[in-house]
C-alpha positions as CSV (number, residue, x, y, z in Angstrom):
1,X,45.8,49.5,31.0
2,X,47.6,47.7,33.5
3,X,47.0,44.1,34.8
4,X,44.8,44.0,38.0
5,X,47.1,42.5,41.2
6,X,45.1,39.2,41.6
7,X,45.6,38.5,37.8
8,X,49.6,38.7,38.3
9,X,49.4,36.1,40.7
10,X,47.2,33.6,38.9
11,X,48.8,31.6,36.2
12,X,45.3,31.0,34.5
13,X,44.4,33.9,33.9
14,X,47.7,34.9,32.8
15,X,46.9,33.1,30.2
16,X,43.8,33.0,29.6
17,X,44.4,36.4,28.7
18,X,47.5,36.3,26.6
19,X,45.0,33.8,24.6
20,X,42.4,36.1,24.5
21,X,44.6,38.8,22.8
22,X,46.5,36.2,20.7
23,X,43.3,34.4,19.5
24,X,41.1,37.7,18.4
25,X,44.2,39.7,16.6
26,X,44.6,36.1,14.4
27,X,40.6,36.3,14.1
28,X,40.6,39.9,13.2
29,X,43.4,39.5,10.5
30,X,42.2,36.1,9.2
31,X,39.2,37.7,8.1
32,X,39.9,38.9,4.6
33,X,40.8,35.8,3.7
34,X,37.5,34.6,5.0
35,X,39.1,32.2,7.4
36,X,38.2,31.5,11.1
37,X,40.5,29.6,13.3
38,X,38.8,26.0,13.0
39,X,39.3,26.8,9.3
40,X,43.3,26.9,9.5
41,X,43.4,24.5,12.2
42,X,41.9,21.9,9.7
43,X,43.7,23.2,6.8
44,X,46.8,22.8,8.9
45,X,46.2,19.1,9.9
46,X,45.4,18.4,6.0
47,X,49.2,19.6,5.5
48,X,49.9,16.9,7.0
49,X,49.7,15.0,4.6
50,X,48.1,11.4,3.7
51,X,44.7,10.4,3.6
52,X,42.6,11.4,6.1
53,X,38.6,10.7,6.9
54,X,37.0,13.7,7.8
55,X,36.2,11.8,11.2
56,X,40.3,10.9,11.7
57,X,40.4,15.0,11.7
58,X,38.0,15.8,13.7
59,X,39.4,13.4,16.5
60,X,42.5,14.4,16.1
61,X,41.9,18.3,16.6
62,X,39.1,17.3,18.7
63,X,36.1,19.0,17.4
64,X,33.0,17.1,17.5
65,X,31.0,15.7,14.3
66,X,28.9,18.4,14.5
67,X,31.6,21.1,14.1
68,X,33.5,18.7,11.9
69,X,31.0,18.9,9.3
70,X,30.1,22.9,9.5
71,X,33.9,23.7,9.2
72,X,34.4,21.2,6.2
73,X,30.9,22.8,4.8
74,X,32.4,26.1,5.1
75,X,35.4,25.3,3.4
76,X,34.1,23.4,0.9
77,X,32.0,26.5,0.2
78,X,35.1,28.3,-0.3
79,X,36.7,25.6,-2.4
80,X,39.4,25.1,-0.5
81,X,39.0,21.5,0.1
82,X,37.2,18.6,-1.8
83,X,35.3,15.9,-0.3
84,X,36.1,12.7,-1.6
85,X,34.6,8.7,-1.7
86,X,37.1,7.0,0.5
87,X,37.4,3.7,-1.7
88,X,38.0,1.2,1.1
89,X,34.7,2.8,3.3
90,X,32.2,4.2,1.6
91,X,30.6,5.7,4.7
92,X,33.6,7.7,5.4
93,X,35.0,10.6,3.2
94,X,38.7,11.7,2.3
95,X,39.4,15.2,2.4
96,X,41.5,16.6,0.0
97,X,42.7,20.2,0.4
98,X,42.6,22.0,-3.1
99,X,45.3,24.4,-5.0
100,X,43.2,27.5,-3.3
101,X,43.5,25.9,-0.4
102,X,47.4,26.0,-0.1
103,X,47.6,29.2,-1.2
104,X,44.9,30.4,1.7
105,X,47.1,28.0,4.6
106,X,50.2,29.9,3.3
107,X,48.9,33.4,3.5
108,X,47.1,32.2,6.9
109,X,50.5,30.9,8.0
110,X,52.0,34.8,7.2
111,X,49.6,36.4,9.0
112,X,50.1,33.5,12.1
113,X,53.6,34.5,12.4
114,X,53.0,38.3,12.3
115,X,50.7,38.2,15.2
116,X,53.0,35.7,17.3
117,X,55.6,38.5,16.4
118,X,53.5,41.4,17.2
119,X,52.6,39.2,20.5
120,X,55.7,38.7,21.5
121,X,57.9,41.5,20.4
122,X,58.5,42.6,24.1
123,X,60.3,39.9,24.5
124,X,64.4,39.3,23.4
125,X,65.1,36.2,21.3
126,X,66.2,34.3,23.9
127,X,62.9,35.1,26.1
128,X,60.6,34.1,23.2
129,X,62.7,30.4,22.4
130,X,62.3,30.0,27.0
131,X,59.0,31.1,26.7
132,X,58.2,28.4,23.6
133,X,60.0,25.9,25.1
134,X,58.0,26.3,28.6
135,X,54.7,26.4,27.1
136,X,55.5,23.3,24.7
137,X,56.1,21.4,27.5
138,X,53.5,22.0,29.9
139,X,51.1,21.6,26.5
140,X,52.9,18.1,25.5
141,X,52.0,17.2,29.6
142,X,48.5,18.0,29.7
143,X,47.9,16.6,25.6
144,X,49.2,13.1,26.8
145,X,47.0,13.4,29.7
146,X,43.9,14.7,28.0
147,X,44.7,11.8,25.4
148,X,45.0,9.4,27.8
149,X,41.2,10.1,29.4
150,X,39.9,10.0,26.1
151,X,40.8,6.5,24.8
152,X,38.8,3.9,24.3
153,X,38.4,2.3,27.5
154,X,39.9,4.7,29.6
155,X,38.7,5.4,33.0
156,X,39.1,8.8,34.4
């Protein structure tokens, strides 16, 4: 089906709907592994590495406590992390992502990279590092000015 004339022309919905296709293909294919995207955005930040309070995660990929604690419920559930005591605040807990959890972020991983390549397999290699570059740095622009809003302090 070809894109409608006003969509061409609108760099929002240009994306919007290159999202759209990205984001339900790495839905669709994450599903045997019972994953969902807050799932392997979490398990992804816990690669990381250190120590981190379930809150320090949530602010960093910016999902509310709410969320926080259903995703972190739902993996727990699947025993791919651990909630632990943090031992210098015992209101706050460390999350610790387990053996099955690696093994689920590395076969999540896989399948990331086979939709990005299915994605963007009309492109030539040189499109696809332009393209990456381009959208890295209008993402890095509008991060630092999100961040920047959300600070303690901040006015908008």
């Amino acid at each position: 089906m070809p894109v409608p004339a006003f969509i061409k022309e609108r760099t929002g919905f240009l994306l919007q709907t290159a999202a759209i296709s990205v984001v339900s293909t790495f839905e669709k294919n994450l599903a045997p592994l019972k994953l969902k995207i807050p799932h392997y955005v979490v398990l992804n930040t816990l690669s990381e590495g250190g120590q981190p309070s379930q809150v320090e995660i949530g602010c960093k990929v910016r999902f509310d406590r709410t969320k926080m604690v259903n995703v972190v419920d739902e993996l727990e559930e699947l025993g791919l992390v651990k909630r632990e005591a943090n031992p210098t605040d015992r209101r706050a807990n460390i999350l610790r992502m387990t053996d099955a959890g690696r093994a689920a972020l590395e076969a999540a991983r896989k399948i990331e990279m086979a939709v990005e390549d299915e994605f963007l397999a009309t492109l030539t290699p040189l499109q696809r590092r332009q393209f990456q570059q381009t959208l890295t740095m209008l993402a890095q622009a509008h991060l630092q000015e999100m961040e920047r809003e959300h600070r303690p302090g901040a006015t908008p």
